[in-house]
Each structure stands twice: as structure tokens, then as C-alpha cells.
Backbone as CSV, one residue per row, in Angstrom:
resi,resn,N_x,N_y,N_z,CA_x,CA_y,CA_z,C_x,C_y,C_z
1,UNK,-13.790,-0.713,6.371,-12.762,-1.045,5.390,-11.384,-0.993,6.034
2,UNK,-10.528,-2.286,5.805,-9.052,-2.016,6.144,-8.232,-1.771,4.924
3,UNK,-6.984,-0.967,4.477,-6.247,-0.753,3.722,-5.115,-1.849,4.376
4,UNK,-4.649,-2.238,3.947,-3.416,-3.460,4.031,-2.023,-2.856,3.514
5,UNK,-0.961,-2.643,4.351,0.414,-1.978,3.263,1.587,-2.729,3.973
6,UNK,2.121,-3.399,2.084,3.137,-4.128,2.623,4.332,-3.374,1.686
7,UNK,5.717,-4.120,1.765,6.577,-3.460,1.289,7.339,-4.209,0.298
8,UNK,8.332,-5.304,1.137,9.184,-6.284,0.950,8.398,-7.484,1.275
9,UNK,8.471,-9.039,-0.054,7.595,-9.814,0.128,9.172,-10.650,0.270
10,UNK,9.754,-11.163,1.288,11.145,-11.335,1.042,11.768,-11.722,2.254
11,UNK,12.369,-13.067,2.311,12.967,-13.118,3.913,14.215,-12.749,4.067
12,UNK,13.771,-11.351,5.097,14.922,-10.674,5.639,14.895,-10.299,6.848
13,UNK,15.774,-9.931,7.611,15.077,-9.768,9.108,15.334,-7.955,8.922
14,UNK,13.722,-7.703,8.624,13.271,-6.439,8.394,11.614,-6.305,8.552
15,UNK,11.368,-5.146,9.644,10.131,-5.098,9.566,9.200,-4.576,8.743
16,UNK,10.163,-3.927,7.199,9.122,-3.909,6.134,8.741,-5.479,5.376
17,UNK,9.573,-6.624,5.701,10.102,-7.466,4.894,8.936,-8.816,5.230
18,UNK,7.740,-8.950,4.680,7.141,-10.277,4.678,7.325,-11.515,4.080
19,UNK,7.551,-12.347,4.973,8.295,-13.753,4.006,7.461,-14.069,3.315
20,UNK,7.360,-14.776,1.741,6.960,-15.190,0.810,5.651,-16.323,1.492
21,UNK,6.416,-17.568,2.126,5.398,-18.150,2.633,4.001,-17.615,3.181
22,UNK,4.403,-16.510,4.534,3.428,-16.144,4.909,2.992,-15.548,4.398
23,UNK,3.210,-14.643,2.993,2.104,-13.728,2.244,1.556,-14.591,1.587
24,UNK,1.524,-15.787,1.043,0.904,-16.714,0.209,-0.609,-16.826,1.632
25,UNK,-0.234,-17.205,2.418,-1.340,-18.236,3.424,-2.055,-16.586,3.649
26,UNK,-1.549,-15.351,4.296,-2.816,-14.345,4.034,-3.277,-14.194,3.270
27,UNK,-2.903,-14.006,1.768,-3.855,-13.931,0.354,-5.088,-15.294,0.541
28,UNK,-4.684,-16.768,0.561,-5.444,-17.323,0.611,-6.319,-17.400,2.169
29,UNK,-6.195,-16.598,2.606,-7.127,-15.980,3.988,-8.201,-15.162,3.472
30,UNK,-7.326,-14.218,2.656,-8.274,-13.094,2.053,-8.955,-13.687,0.923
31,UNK,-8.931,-14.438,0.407,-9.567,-15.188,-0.793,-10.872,-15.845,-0.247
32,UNK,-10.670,-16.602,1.047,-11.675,-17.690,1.230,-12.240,-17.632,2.398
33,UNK,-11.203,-16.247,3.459,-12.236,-16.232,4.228,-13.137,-15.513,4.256
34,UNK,-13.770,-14.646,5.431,-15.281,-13.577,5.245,-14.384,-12.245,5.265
35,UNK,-14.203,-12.112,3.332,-13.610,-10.521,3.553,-13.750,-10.329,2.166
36,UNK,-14.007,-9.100,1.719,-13.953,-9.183,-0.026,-12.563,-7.912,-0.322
37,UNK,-11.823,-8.669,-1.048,-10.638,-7.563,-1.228,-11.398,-6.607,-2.853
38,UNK,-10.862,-5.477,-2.172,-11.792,-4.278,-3.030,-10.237,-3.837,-4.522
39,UNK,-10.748,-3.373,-5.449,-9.504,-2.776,-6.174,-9.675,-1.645,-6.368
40,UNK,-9.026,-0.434,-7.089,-8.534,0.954,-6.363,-9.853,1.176,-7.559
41,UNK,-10.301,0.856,-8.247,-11.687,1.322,-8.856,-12.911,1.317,-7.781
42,UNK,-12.959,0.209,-6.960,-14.013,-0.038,-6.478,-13.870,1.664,-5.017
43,UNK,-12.750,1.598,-4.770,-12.602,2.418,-3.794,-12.722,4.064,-4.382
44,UNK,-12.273,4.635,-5.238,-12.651,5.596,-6.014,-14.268,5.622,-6.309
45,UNK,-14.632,4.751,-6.848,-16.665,4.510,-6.754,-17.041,4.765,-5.781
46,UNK,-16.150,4.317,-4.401,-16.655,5.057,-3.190,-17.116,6.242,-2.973
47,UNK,-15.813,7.001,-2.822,-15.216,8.216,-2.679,-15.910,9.053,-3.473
48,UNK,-16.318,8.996,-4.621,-17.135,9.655,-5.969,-17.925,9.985,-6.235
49,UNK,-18.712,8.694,-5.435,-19.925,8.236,-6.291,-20.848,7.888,-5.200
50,UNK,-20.212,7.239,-3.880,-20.822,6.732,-2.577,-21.503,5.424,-2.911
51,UNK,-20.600,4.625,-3.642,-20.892,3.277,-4.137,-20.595,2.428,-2.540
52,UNK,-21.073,1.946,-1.920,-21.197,1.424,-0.543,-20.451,-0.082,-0.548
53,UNK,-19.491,0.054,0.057,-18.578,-1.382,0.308,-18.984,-2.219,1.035
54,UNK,-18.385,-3.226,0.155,-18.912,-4.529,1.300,-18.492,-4.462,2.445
55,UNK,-19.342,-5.660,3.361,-18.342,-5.428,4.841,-17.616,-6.414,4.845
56,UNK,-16.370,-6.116,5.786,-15.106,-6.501,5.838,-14.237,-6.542,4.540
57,UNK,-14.741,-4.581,4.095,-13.999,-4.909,2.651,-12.460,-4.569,2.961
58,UNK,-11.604,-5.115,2.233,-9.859,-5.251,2.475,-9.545,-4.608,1.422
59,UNK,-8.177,-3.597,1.439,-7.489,-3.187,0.046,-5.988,-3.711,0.247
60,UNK,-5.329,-3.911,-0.505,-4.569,-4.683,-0.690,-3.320,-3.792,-1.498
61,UNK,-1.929,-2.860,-0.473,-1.454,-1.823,-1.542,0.131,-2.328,-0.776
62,UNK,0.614,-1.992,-2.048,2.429,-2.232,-1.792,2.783,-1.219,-2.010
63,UNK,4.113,-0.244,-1.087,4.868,0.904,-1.164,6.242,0.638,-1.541
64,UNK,6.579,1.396,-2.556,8.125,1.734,-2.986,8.592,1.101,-4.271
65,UNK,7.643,0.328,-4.594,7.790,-0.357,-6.089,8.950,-1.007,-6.541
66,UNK,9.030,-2.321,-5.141,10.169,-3.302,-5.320,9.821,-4.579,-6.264
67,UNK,10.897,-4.846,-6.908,11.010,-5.588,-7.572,9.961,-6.865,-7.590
68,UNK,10.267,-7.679,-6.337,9.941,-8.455,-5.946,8.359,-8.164,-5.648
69,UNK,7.506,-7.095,-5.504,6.404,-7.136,-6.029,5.350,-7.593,-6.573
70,UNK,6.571,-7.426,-7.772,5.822,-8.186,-9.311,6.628,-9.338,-9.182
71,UNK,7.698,-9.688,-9.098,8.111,-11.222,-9.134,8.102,-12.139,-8.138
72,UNK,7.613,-11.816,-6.912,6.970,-13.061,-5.884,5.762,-12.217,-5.425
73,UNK,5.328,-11.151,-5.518,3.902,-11.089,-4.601,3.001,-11.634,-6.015
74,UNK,3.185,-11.043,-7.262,2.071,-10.704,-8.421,1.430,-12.372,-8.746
75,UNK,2.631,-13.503,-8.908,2.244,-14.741,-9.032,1.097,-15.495,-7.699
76,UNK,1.271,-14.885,-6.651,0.114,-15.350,-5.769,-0.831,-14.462,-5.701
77,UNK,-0.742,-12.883,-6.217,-2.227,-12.457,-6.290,-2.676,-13.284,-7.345
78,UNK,-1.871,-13.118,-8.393,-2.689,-13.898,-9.705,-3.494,-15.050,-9.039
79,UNK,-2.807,-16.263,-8.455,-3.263,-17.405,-8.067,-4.952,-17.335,-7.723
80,UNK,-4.539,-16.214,-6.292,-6.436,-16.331,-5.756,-7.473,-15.327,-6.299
81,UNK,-6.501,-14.698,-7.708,-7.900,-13.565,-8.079,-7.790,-12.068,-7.234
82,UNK,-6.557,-12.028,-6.584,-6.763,-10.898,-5.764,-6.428,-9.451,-6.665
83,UNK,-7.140,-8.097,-6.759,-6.278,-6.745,-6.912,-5.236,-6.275,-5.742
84,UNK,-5.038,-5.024,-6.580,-4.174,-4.847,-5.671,-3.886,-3.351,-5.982
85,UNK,-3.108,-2.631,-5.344,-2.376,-1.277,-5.598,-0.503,-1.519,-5.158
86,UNK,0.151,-1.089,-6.478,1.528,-1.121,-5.909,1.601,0.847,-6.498
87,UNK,2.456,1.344,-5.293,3.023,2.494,-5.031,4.089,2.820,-5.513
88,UNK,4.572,3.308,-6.849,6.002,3.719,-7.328,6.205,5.349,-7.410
89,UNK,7.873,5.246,-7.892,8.355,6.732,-7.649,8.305,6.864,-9.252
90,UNK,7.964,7.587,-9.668,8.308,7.914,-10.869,9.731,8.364,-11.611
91,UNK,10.484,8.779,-10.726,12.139,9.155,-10.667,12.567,7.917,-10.587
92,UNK,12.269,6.269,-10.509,12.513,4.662,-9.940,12.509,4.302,-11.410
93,UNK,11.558,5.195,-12.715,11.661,4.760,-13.820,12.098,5.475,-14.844
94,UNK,12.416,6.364,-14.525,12.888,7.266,-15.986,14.410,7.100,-15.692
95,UNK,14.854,7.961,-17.012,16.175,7.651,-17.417,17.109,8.354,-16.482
96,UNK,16.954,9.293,-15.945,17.361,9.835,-14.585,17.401,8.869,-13.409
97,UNK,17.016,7.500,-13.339,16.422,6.876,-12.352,18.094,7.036,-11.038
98,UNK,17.696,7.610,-9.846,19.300,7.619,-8.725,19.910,6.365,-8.823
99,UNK,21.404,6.622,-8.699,21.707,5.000,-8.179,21.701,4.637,-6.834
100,UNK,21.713,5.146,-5.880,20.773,4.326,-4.670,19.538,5.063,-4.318
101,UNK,18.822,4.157,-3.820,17.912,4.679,-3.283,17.198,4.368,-1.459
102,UNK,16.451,5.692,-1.337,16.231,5.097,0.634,15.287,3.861,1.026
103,UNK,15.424,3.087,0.176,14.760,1.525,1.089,15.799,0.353,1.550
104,UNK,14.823,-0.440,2.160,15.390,-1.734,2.880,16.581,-2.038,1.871
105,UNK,16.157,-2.325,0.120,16.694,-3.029,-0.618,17.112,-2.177,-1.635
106,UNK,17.980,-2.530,-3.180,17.987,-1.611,-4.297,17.311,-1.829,-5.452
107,UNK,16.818,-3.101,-5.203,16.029,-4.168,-6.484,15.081,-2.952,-6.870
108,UNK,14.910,-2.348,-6.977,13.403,-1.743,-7.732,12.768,-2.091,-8.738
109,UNK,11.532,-2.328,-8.857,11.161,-2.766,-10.241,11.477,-1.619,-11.210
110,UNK,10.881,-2.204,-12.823,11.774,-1.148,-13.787,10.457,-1.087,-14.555
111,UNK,10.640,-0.816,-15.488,9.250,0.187,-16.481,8.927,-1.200,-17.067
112,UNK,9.606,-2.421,-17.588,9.088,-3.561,-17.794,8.147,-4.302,-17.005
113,UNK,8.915,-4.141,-15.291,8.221,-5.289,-14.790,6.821,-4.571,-14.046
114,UNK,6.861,-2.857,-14.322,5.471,-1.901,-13.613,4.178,-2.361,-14.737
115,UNK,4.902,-2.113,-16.517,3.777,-2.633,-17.212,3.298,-3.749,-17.431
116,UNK,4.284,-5.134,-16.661,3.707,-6.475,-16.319,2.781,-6.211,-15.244
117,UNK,2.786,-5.642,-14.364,2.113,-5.473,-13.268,0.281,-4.404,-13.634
118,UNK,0.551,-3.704,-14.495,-0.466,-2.765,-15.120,-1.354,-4.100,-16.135
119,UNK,-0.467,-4.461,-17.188,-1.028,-5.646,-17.901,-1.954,-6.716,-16.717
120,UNK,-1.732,-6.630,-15.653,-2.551,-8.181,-15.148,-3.534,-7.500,-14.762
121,UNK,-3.663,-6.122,-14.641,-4.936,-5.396,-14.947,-5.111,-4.850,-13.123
122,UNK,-3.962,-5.089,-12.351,-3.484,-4.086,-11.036,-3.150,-2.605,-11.337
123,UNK,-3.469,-1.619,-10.500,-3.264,-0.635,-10.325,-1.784,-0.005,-9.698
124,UNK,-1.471,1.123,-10.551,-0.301,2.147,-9.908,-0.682,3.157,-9.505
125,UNK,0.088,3.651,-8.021,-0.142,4.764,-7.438,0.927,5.191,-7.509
126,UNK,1.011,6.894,-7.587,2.166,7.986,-7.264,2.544,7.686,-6.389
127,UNK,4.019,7.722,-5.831,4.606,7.969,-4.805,5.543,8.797,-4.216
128,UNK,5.269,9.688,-4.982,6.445,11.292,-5.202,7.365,10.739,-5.904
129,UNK,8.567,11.486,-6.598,9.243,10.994,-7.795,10.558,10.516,-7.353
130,UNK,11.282,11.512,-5.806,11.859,10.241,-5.510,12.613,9.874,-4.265
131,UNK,10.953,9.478,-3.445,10.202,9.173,-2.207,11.437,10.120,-0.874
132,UNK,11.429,11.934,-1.185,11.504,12.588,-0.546,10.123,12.792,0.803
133,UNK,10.769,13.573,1.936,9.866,13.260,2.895,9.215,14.641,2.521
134,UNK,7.927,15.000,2.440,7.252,16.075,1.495,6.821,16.961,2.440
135,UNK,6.639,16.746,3.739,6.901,17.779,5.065,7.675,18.616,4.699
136,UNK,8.935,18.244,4.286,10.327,19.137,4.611,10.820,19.615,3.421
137,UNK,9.698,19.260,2.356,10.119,20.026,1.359,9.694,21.589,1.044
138,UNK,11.000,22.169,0.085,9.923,22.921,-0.317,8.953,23.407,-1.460
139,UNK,8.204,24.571,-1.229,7.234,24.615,-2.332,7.511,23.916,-3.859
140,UNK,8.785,24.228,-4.135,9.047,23.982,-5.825,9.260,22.698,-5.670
141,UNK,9.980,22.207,-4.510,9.993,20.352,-4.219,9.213,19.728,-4.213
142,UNK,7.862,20.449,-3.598,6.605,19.589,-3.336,6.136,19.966,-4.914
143,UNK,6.282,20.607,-5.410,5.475,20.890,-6.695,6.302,19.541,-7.969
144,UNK,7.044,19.702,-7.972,7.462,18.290,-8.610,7.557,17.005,-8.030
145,UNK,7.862,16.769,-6.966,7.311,15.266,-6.283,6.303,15.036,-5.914
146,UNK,5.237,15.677,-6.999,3.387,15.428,-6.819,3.111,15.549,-8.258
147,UNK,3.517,16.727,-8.847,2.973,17.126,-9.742,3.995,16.415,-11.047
148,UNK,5.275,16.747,-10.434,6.451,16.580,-11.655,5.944,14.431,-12.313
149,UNK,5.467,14.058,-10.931,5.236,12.580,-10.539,4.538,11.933,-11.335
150,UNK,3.543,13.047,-10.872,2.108,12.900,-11.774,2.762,12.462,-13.214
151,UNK,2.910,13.729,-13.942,3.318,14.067,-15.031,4.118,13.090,-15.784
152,UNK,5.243,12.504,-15.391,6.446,11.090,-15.372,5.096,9.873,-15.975
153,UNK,4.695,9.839,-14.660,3.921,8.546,-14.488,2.698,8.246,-15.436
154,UNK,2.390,9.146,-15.861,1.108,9.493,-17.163,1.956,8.921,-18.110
155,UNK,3.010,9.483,-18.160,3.991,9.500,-19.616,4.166,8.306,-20.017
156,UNK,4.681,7.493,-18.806,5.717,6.070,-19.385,4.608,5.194,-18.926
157,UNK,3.309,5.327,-18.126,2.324,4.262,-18.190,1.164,4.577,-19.043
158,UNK,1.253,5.409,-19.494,-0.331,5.567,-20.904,-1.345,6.458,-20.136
159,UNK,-1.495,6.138,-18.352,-2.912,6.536,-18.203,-2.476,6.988,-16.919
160,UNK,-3.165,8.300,-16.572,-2.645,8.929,-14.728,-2.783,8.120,-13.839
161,UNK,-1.828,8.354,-12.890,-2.575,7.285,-11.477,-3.266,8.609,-10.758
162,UNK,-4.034,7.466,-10.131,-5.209,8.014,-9.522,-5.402,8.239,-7.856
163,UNK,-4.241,7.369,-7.630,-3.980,7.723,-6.401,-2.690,8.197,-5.659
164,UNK,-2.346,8.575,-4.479,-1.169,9.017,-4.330,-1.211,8.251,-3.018
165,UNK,-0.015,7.989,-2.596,0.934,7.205,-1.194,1.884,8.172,-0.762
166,UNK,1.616,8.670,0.472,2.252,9.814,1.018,3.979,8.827,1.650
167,UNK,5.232,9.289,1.072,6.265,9.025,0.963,6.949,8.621,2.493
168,UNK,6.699,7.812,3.588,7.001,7.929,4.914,6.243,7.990,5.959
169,UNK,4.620,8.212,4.946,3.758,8.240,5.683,3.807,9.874,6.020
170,UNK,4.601,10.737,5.504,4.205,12.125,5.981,3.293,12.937,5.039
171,UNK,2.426,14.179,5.850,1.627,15.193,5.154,1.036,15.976,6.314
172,UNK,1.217,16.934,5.424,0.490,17.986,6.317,-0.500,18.989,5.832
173,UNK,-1.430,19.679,6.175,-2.143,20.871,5.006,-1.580,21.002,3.319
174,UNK,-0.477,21.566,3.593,0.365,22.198,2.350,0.862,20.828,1.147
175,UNK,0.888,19.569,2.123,1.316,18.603,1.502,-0.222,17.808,0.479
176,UNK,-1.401,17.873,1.332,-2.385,17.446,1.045,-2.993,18.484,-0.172
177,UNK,-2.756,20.010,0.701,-3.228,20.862,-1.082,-2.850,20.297,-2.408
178,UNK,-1.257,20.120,-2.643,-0.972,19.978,-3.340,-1.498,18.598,-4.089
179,UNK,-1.761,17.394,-3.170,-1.845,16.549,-3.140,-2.948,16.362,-4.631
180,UNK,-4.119,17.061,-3.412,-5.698,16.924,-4.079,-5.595,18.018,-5.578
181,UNK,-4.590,18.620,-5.762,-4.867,19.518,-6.879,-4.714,18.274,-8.120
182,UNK,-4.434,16.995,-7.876,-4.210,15.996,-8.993,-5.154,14.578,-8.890
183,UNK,-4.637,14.462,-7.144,-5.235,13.196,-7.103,-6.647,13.243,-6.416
184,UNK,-7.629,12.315,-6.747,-8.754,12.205,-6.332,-9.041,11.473,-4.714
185,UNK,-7.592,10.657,-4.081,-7.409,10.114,-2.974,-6.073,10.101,-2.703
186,UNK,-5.668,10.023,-1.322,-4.246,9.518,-1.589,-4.052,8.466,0.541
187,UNK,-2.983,7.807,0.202,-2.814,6.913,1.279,-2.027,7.314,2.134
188,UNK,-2.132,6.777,3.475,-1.706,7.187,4.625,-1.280,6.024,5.318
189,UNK,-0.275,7.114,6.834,0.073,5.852,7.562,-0.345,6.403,9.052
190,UNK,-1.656,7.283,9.080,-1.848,7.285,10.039,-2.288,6.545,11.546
191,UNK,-1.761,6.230,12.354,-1.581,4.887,13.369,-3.498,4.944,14.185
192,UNK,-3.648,6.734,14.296,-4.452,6.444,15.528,-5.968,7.029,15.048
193,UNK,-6.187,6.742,13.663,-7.638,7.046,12.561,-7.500,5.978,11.706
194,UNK,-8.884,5.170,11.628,-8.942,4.398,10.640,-9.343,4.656,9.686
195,UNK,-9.227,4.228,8.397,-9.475,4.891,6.989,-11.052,4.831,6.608
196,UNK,-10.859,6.399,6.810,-12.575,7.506,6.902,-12.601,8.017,5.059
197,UNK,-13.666,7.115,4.431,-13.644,7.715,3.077,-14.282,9.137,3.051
198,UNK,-14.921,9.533,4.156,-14.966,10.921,4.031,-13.780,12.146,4.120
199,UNK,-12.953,11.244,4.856,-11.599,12.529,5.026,-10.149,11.200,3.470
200,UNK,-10.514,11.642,2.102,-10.133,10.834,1.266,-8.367,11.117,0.705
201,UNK,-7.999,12.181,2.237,-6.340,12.506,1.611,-5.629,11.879,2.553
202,UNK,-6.334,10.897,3.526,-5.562,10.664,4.525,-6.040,9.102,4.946
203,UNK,-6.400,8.823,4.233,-6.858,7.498,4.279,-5.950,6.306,5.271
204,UNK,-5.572,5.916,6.067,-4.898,5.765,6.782,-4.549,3.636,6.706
205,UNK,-3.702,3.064,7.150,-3.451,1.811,6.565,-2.573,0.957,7.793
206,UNK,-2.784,-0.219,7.762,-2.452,-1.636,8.546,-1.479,-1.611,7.972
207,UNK,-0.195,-1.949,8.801,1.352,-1.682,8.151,1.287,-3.634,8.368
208,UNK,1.515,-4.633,7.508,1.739,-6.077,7.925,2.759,-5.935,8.777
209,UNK,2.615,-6.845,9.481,4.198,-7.156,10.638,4.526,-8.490,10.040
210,UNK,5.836,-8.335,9.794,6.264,-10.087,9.557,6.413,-11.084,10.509
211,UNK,6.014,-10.494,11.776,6.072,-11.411,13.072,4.964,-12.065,12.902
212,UNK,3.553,-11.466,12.544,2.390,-12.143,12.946,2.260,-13.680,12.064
213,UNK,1.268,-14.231,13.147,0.819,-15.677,13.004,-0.089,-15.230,12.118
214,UNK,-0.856,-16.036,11.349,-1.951,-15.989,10.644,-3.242,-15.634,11.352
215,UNK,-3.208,-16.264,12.747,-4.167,-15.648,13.705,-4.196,-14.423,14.311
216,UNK,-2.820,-13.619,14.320,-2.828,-12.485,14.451,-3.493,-11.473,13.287
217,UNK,-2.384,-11.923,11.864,-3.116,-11.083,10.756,-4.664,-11.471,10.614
218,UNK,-5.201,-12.286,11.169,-6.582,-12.005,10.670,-7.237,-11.072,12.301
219,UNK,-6.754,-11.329,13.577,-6.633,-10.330,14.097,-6.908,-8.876,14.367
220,UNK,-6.003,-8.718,13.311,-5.484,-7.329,13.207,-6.800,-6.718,12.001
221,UNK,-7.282,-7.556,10.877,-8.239,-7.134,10.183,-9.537,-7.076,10.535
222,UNK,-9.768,-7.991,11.758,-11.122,-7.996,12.463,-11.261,-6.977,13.098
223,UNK,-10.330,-6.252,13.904,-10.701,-5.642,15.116,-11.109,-4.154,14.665
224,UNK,-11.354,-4.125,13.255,-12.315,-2.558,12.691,-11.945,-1.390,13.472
225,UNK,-11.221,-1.066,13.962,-10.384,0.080,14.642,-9.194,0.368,13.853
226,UNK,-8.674,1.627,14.319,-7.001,2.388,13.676,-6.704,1.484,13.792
227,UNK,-5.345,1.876,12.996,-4.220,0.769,12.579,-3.637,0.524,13.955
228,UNK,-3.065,1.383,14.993,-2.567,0.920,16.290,-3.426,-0.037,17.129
229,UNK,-4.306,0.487,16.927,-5.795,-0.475,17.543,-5.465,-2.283,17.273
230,UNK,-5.425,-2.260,16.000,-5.417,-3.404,14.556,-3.817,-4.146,15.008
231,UNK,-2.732,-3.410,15.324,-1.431,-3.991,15.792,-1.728,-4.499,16.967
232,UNK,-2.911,-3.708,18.172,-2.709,-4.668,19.303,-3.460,-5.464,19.602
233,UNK,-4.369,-5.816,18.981,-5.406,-6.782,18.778,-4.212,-8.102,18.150
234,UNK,-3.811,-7.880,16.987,-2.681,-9.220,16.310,-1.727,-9.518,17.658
235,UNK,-1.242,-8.471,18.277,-0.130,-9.047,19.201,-0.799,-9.986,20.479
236,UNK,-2.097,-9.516,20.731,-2.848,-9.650,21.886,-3.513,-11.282,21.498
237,UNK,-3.527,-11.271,20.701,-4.275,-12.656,19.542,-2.876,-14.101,19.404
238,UNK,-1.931,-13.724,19.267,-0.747,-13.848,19.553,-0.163,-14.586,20.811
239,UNK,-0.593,-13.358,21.358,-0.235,-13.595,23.327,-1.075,-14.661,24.213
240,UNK,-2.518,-15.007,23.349,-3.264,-15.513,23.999,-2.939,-17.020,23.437
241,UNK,-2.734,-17.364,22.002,-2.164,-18.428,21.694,-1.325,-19.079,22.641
242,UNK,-0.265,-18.166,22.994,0.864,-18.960,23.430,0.228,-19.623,24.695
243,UNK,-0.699,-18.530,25.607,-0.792,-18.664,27.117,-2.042,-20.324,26.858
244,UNK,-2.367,-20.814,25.625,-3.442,-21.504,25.822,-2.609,-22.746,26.104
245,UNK,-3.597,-23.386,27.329,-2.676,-25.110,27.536,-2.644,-25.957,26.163
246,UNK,-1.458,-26.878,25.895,-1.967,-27.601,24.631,-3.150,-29.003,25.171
247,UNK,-3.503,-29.573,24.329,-4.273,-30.144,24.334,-3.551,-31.862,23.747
């Protein structure tokens, strides 16, 4: 199984930032070619239950709960049928919500456009309440940007999320206790483990590059290794393009 994590669907010259075009042509990659994209039910059945995934199964999750999300990624999942997981802060929607916040952009989606996104029948994950790095917090910090999160996110969406997205990609023991005292899984950005449903707090994820060719991103999903593995396979896929004579 690969986990897929994008951020910004948006042309910017940013390496969270995937241009619109090219996320359209990977969805319809993942639609039609040999891969079945899984949704955060099917992956929980895993984890649970030891419901056995297809092969070359793909998950499909967005971090930081930008706007643009739901208003240019959600219209092309809709298109090919794809799920998905988007990652919000729960502090991004309540009435407290900061006025800036630490991403690329400030667009955040808002409690309208999360329950457009819930309505098409996609999944929300926690993302601490408001995407502090949870290493460096402390105890009473980590206890509300997990728990306080939790709690938010039940409230203003009807139903708990079920999963959690570690804020930066950080965790450690103390971060994961807390973690699992709510959630049943949570996501990772670990580079050099690929996502082991037996170890289910650290699940680890393919960061998209907005550089890659389409032959890279499929690449990068073939080569069934860590995510660093998965980056040098796309670049290497890439490299060999260029070096081929044309014809």
C-alpha cells in the first residue's frame, strides 16, 4: 500500500504546491491504471479487522485543510470516483479560528466548504487544533492539540475523525500515547519505512513533488519501498526519460 500526501493543488512555485493540471492527469492515472485507490474505511477494516488490500492499493490524503482542496482538488476526485482523506486543524474552524496561520497560503477552508467535502461522502482527519509541532509541546499542549482536536472536530462535524495526521510530520513515544488514546490510526511522514499496517501510529506517506512527470509519479507508486525509496525511483524515471534518444 502507498499513502499519497498532497497539500496545495495550485500553481505556485512551492514544493507543497501541485498544479491543477497535473493533479487532474494523476487522478485519472489512479482511476484507470493498475491501482485501486482505498478510502479511510477500507484502511481502518484493515487495521481492525485484517480485511486484506488489494494490490497496488493507493490512499489518497491532503494536509492542512486548504481551501482549494475542496474547490479544485474535490471537482476532479468527484470526476473519476476517487476517496480521499483531507487533514484539518480544528482551531482552522471554530470561532477562535488565528488570523494567520503556518502554511504556504491563508485560504483555509471554513466549516462550509469541510461539510461540502464530508457531504460527497470523503473523509476528515485531525490535525492538532492548531498544527503546533507536538514534539515540543507540552503535556497540557499535547493534551489539547489531540484531544482538545478531537473534541472541536466531533462537535462542528457530527461524527469523530478517525484518524490523526501528525502536524510536520513530527512524533515521538509521548506524542503517539497520546495519539492512540483517541485515534485508531494516525499518518506519518516518515521518509525511510513504508506504511506497515502493523505499526498503525506511524503509517508513513509519498509527499507528491510538483516537479514530477507523470512517469515519475507513477514511478514513485510502483517502486513499493519507503517514501525516500519512492522519490528516487520518480527522479531516476525522470533522468532516464531525458537521457533516451528521440525517435
Amino acid at each position: 500500500m502507498n499513502i499519497l500526501m498532497y497539500h496545495l493543488i495550485q500553481d505556485l512555485p512551492s514544493p507543497m504546491a501541485v498544479p491543477p493540471d497535473q493533479f487532474a492527469q494523476q487522478m485519472e492515472l489512479l482511476a484507470v491504471g493498475p491501482y485501486t485507490v482505498i478510502s479511510e474505511d477500507d484502511l481502518h477494516a484493515s487495521v481492525a479487522r485484517g480485511l486484506v488490500l488489494p494490490v497496488n492499493a493507493v490512499l489518497i490524503t491532503f494536509d492542512d485543510g486548504y481551501a482549494n482542496t475542496v474547490s479544485t482538488a474535490l471537482p476532479v476526485l468527484e470526476r473519476f470516483g476517487l476517496p480521499a482523506v483531507m487533514a484539518v486543524c480544528g482551531g482552522y474552524l471554530a470561532a477562535d479560528r488565528p488570523r494567520e496561520v503556518p502554511h504556504t497560503v491563508q485560504e483555509m477552508a471554513d466549516l462550509r466548504q469541510v461539510h461540502q467535502w464530508t457531504a460527497s461522502g470523503r473523509a476528515v482527519a485531525a490535525h492538532s487544533y492548531t498544527h503546533q509541532r507536538l514534539t515540543a509541546a507540552s503535556d497540557l499542549a499535547l493534551t489539547w492539540q489531540t484531544a482538545g482536536d478531537h473534541e472541536v472536530l466531533t462537535e462542528l462535524l457530527g461524527s469523530p475523525p478517525r484518524t490523526f495526521a501528525y502536524p510536520y510530520g513530527a512524533y515521538d513515544d509521548r506524542v503517539q500515547r497520546a495519539v492512540a488514546e483517541l485515534y485508531p490510526l494516525a499518518l506519518a511522514t516518515d521518509e525511510y519505512h513504508r506504511a506497515d499496517l502493523h505499526h498503525p501510529y506511524a503509517l508513513s506517506r509519498i509527499q507528491v513533488d510538483p516537479a514530477w512527470t507523470l512517469r515519475a509519479f507513477r514511478a514513485a507508486l510502483d517502486s513499493d519501498s519507503a517514501p525516500a525509496a519512492a522519490q528516487r525511483a520518480a527522479r531516476q524515471s525522470d533522468a532516464c526519460s531525458l537521457e533516451e534518444p528521440s525517435r
